[in-house]
C-alpha positions as CSV (number, residue, x, y, z in Angstrom):
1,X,-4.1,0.8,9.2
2,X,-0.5,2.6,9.6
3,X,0.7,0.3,6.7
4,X,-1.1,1.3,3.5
5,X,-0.6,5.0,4.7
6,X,2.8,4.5,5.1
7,X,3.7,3.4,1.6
8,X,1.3,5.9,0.9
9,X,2.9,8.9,2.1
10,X,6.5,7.7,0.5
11,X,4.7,7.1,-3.1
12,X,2.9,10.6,-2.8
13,X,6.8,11.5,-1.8
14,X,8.5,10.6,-5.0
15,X,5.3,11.9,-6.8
16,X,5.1,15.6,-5.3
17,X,9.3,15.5,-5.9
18,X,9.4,13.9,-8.8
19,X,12.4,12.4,-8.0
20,X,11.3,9.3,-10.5
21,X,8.5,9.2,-12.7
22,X,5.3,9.5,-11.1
23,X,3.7,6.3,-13.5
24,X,6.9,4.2,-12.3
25,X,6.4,5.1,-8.3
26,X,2.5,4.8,-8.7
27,X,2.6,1.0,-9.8
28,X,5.5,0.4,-7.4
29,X,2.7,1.4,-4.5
30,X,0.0,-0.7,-5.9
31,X,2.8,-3.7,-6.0
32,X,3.4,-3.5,-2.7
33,X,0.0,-3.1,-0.8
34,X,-0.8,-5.9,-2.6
35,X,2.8,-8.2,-2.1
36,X,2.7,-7.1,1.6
37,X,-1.1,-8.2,1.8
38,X,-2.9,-5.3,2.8
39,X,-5.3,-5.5,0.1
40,X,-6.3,-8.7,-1.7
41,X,-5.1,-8.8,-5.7
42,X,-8.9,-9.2,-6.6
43,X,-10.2,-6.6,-4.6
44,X,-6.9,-4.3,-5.7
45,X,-8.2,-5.1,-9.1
46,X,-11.5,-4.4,-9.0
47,X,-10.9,-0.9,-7.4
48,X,-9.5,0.1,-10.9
49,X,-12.1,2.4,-12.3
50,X,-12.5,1.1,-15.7
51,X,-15.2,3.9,-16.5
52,X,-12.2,6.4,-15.9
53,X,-9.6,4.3,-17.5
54,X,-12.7,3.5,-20.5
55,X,-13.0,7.3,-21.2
56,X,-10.0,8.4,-21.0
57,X,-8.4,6.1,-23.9
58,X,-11.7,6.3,-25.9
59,X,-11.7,10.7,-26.0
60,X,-7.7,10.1,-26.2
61,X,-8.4,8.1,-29.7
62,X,-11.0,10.3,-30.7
63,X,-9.0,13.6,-30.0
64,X,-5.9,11.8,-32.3
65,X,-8.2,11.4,-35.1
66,X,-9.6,14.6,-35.1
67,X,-6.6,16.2,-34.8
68,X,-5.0,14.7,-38.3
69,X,-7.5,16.7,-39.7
70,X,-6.4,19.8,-38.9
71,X,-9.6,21.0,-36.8
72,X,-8.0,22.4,-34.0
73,X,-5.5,24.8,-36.2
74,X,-8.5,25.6,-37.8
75,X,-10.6,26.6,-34.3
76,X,-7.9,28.0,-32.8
77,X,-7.4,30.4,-35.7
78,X,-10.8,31.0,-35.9
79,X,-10.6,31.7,-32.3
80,X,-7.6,33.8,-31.7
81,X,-9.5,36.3,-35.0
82,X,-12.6,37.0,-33.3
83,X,-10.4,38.0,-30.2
84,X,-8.1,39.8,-32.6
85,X,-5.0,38.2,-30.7
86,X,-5.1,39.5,-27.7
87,X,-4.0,37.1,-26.0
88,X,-5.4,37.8,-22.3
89,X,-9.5,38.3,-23.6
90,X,-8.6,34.6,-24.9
91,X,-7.5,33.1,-21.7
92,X,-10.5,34.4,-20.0
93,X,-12.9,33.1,-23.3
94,X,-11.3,29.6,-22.8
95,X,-12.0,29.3,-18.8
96,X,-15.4,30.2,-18.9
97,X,-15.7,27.6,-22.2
98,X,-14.1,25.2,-20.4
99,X,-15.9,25.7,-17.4
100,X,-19.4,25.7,-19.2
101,X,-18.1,22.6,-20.9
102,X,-17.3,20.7,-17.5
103,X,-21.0,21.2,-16.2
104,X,-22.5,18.6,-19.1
105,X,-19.2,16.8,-19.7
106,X,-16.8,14.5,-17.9
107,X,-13.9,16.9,-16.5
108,X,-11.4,14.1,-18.6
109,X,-13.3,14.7,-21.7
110,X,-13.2,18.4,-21.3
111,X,-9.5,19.4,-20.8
112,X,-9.0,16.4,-23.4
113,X,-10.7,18.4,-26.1
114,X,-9.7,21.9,-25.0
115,X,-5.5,20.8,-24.0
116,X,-4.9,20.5,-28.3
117,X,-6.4,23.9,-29.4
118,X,-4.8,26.1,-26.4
119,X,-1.3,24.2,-27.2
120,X,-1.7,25.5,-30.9
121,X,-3.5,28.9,-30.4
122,X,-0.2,29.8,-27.7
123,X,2.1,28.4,-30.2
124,X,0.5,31.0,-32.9
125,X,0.4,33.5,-30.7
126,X,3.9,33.0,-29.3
127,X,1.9,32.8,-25.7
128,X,3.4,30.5,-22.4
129,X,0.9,27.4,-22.9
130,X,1.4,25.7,-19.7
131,X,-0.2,28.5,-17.1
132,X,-3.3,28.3,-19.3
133,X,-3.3,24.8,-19.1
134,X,-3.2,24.7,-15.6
135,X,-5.9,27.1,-15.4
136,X,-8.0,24.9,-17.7
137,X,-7.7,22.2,-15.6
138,X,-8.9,24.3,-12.6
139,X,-11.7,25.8,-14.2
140,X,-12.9,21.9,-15.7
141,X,-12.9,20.8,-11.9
142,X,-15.1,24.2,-10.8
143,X,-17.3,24.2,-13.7
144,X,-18.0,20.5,-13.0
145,X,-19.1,21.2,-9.4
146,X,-22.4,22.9,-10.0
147,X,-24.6,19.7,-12.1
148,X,-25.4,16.4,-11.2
149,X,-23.5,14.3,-13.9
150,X,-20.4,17.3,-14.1
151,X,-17.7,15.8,-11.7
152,X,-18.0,11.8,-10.3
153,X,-18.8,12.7,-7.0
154,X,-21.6,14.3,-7.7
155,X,-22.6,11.0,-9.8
156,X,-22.5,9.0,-6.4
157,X,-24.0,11.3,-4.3
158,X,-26.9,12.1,-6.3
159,X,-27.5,7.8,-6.9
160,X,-27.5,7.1,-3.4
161,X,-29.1,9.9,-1.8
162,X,-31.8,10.7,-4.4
163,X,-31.3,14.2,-5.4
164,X,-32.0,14.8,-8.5
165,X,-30.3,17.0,-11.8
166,X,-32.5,19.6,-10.6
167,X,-31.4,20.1,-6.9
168,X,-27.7,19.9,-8.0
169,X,-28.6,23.0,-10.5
170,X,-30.5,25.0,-7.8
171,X,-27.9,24.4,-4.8
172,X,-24.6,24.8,-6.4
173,X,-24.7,26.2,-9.5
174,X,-25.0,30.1,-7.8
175,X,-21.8,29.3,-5.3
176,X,-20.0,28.2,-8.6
177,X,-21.1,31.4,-11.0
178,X,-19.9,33.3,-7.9
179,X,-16.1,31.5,-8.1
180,X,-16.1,31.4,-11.8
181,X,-16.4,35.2,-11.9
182,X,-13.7,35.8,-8.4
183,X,-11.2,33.6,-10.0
184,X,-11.5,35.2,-13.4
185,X,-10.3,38.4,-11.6
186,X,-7.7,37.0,-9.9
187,X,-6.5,35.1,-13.3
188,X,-6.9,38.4,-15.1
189,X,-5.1,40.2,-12.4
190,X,-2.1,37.6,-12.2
191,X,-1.3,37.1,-16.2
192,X,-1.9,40.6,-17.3
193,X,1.6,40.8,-17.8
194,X,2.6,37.3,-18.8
195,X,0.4,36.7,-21.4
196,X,0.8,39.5,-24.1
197,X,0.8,39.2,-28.0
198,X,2.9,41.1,-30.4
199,X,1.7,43.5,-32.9
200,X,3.6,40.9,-35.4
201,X,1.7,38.6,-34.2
202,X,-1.7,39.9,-34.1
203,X,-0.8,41.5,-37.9
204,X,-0.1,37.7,-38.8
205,X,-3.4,36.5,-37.1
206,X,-4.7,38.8,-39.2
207,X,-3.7,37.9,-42.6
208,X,-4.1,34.1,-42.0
209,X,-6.6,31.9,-43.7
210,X,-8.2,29.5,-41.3
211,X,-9.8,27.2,-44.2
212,X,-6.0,26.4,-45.3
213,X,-6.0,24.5,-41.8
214,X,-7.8,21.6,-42.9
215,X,-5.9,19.1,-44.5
216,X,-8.7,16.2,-44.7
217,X,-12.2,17.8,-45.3
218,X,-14.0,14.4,-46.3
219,X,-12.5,12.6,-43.2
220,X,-13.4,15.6,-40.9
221,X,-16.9,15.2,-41.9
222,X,-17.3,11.0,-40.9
223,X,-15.1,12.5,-38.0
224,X,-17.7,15.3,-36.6
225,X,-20.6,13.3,-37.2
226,X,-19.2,10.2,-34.5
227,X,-18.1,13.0,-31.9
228,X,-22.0,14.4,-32.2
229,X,-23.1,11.3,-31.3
230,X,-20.8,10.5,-28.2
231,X,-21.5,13.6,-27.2
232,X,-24.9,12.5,-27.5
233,X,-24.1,9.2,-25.9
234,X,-22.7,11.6,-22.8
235,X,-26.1,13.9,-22.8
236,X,-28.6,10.4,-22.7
237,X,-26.1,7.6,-20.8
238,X,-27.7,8.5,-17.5
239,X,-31.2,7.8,-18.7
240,X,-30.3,4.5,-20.8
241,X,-27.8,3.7,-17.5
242,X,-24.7,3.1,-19.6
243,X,-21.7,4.8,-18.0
244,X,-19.7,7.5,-20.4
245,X,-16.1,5.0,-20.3
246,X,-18.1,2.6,-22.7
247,X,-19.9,5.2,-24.5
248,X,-16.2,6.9,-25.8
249,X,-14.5,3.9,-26.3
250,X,-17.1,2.7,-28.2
251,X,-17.6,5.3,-30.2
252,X,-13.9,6.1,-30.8
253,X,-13.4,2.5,-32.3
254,X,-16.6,3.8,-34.7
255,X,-14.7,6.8,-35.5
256,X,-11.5,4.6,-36.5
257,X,-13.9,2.1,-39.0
258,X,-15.6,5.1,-40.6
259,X,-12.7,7.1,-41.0
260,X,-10.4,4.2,-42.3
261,X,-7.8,4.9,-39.8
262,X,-5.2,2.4,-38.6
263,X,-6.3,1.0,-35.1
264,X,-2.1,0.3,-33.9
265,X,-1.4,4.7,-35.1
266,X,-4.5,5.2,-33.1
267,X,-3.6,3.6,-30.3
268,X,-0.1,4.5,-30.2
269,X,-1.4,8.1,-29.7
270,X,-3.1,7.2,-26.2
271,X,-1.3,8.0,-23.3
272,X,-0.4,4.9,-22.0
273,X,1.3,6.0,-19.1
274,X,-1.9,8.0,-17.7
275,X,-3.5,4.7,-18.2
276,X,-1.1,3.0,-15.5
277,X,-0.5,6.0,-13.5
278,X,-4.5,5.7,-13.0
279,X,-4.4,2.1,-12.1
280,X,-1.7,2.2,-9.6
281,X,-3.5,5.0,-7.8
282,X,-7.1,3.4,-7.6
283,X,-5.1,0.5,-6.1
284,X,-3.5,2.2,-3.3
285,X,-6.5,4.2,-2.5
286,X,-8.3,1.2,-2.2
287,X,-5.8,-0.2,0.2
288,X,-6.2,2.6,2.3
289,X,-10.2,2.5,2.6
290,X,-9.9,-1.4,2.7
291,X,-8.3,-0.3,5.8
292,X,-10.9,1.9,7.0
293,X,-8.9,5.0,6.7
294,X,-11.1,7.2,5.4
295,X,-14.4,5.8,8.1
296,X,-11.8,6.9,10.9
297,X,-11.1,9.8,9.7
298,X,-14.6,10.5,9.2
299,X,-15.4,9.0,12.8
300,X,-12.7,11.7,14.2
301,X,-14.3,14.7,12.5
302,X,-17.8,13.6,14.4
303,X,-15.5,13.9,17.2
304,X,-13.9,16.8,17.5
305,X,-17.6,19.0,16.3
306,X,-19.0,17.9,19.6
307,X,-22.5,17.3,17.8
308,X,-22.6,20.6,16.3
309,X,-24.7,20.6,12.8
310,X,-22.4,23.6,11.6
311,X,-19.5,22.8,12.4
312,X,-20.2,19.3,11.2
313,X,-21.0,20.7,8.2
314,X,-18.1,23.1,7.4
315,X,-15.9,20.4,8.5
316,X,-17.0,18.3,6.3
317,X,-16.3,21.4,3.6
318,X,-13.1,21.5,5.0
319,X,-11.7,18.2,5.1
320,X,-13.0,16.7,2.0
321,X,-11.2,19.6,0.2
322,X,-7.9,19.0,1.9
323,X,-8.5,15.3,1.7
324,X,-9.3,15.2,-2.2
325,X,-6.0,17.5,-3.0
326,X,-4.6,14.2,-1.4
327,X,-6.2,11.2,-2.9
328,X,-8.6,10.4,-5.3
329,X,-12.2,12.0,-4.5
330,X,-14.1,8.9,-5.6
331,X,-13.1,6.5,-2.6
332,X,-13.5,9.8,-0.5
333,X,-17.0,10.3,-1.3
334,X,-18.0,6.6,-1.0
335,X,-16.4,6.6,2.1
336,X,-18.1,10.0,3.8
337,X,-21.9,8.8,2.2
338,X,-22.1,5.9,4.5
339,X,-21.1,8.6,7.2
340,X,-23.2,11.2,6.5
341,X,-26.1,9.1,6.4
342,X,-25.7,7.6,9.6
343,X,-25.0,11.2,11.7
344,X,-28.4,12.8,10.4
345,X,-30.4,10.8,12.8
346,X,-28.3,11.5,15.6
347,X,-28.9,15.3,14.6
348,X,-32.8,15.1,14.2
349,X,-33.2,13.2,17.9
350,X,-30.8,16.2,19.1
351,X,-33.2,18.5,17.6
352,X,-36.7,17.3,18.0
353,X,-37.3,16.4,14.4
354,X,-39.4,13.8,13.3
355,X,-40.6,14.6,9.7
356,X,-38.5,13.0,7.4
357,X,-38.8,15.9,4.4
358,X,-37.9,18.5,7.5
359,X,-34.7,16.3,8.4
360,X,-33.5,16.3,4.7
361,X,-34.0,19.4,4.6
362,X,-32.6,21.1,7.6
363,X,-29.7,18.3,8.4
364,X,-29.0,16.2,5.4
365,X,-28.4,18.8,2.6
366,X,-26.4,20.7,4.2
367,X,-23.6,17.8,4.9
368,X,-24.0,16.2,1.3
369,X,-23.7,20.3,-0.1
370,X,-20.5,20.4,1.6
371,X,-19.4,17.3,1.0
372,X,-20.4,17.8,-3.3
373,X,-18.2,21.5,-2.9
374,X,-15.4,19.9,-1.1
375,X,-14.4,17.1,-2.9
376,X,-15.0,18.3,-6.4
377,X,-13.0,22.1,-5.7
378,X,-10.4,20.2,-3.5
379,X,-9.3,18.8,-6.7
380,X,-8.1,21.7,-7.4
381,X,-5.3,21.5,-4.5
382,X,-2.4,19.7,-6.3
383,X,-2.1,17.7,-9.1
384,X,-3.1,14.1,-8.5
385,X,-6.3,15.5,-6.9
386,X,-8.2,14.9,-9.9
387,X,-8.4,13.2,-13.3
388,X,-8.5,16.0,-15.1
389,X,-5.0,17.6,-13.8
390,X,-3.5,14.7,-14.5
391,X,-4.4,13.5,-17.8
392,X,-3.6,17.5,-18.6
393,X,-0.2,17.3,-17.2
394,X,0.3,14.7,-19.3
395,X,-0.6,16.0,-23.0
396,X,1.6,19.6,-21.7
397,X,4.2,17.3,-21.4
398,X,4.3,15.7,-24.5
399,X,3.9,18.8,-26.9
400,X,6.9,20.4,-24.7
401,X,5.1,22.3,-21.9
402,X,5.9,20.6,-19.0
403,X,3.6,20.9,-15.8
404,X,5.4,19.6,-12.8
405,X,3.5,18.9,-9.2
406,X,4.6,22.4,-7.7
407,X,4.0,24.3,-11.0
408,X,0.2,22.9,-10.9
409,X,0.1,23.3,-7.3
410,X,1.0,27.2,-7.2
411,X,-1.8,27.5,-9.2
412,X,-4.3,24.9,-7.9
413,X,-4.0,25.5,-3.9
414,X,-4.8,29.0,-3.9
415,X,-7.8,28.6,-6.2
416,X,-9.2,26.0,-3.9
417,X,-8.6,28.0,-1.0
418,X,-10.4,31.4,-2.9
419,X,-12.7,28.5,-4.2
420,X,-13.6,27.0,-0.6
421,X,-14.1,30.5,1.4
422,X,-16.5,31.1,-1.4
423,X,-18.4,28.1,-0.5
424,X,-17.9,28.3,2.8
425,X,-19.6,31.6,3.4
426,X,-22.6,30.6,1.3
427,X,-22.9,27.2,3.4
428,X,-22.8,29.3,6.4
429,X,-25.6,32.4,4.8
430,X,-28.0,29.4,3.1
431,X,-27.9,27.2,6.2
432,X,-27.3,29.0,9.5
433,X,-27.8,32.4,9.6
């Protein structure tokens, strides 16, 4: 067990320090927990996430083609208009888009489509891009936390404990509307002063002609109608059971036939480097829970509440938060299921309970609530804690607004922790007052 977290802990080193290239010291990890046999190569391999790796080069390709039209100059001057360029009323505009956004879409797909027009709107406005950008990723990884199919987690544990799109709406979308609107102070309160406009540059907003922006109409149009129906795809791929990854990749190679584009400059456009960043990371994740890292850590947790169901259950807030700011929240989740599942009958014989719909109830959904709130808003904690910050971190740095893993993290670990005593007291008033 010590092995896999060791060369852990030194790859999350040069990560965190960027000391070398986070892409470069993730594959290095994967190659040795599998050259030093801690995780078979098959196994290692089949740990990759092709769903996540699927989505993220189909929306990358879709987002490339889209953009030659000249869409996004035209939204975001469309945009920055209606809020007559002040630039703070459209900071606060774009979180609760993205957030809304996240709840129906994949976090990736999100922060994919909203990174281009907040890049362009700040360079029009003469605005700092990159604490926006942060922000969006944040409020992607929130707003993704209150529906079933918002944030992968979610996915697994609505499949294997059978609650439904309905119970994820009724249990976590009010702790969620409740952070949304704290952290929008907070963000108000904290960029007040940072992100100001000009009167030169509102006049030039002003004066500008969005229509000019779009430099391929007819294209635009084949475009638009593809991206309605992956979005569509996205909305109905639950109830046909085909997974979003095959849905955008699929439909971004349609988007490259009907627009006549050219498959190699569309696929010199995706960022490779995410793409193996990704892959090295599943691996070394999977190491560790081939190792039964996250069971024992689980196991401990049992441990030290002493068979109490609320402190069992904030725990499990608690460390699942702190434990997805680490890793990946996928393996996490699949990990704690197994966990959960197996504690609630211990809880019911503790407490006389018999009637199956009464131990759900009372013991079950309060663990898998607290596991959903910690995993998805522990993302939040640094950046590798989920897809989204990544694969943000990634566009900033190509168009020149670099996001490093403390920049992201000044943000991120403070809005977890606002984001986590939120959910904790509602945990605590819903279940055990």
């Amino acid at each position: 067990m010590l092995a896999p977290i060791i060369v852990f802990l030194v790859v999350y080193f040069f990560i965190a320090t960027e000391i070398i290239d986070k892409t470069i010291a993730a594959l290095i990890g994967a190659g040795l927990v599998i050259g030093f046999h801690l995780i078979g190569y098959e196994e290692a391999l089949h740990a990759i996430d092709l769903n996540v790796l699927f989505l993220l080069i189909g929306m990358m390709v879709v987002v490339n083609t889209l953009t030659d039209t000249g869409v996004f100059e035209w939204l975001a001057i469309k945009l920055a208009r209606v809020a007559k360029g002040n630039g703070l009323l459209i900071a606060v505009f774009f979180m609760v888009l993205t957030a809304f956004l996240s709840a129906f879409l994949d976090n990736v797909t999100t922060v994919i489509l909203m990174a281009p027009i907040t890049i362009l709107l700040c360079q029009l406005l003469e605005m700092p891009a990159t604490p926006i950008l942060i922000m969006e990723a944040i409020f992607s990884n929130i707003g993704g936390t209150a529906t079933l199919v918002g944030d992968p987690p979610n996915i697994l544990i609505g499949s294997q404990t059978h609650l439904t799109f309905n119970d994820f709406l009724v249990f976590l979308t009010p702790p969620v509307l409740v952070i949304v609107v704290v952290l929008l102070g907070v963000m108000t309160l904290m960029f007040r002063k940072t992100i100001k406009t000009t009167a030169q540059t509102r006049k030039r907003i002003e004066t500008s002609r969005p229509d000019k922006a779009i430099l391929q109409p007819v294209v635009l149009k084949k475009a638009l109608v593809v991206f309605g129906l992956i979005l569509a795809g996205f909305f109905a791929g639950r109830a046909l059971e085909i997974e979003p990854g095959i849905i955008a990749l699929a439909g971004a190679m349609v988007m490259v036939l009907v627009c006549k584009k050219d498959i190699h400059h569309s696929l010199l456009h995706v960022e490779w480097n995410t793409i193996l960043f990704f892959s090295g990371l599943f691996m070394m994740i999977a190491a560790l829970e081939h190792a039964h890292v996250f069971e024992k850590m689980g196991e401990i947790i049992l441990h030290l509440c002493n068979g109490n169901l609320m402190a069992t259950t904030l725990t499990i807030l608690w460390f699942s938060a702190i434990a997805s700011a680490i890793v990946d929240n996928i393996p996490l989740v699949m990990a704690m299921i197994p966990l959960v599942k197996g504690i609630v009958p211990i809880f019911a014989a503790q407490m006389g309970l018999t009637d199956d719909a009464l131990i759900h109830v009372q013991i079950a959904e309060p663990m898998l609530w607290a596991l959903a709130l910690g995993a998805c808003l522990g993302g939040n904690g640094t950046l590798v804690g989920a897809s989204a910050n990544v694969v943000i971190s990634q566009v900033a740095n190509r168009n020149n607004c670099p996001i490093t893993f403390w920049s992201f993290t000044k943000y991120g670990f403070p809005f977890m922790l606002i984001s986590l005593v939120i959910a904790h007291i509602y945990l605590y008033f819903r279940y055990f007052m």
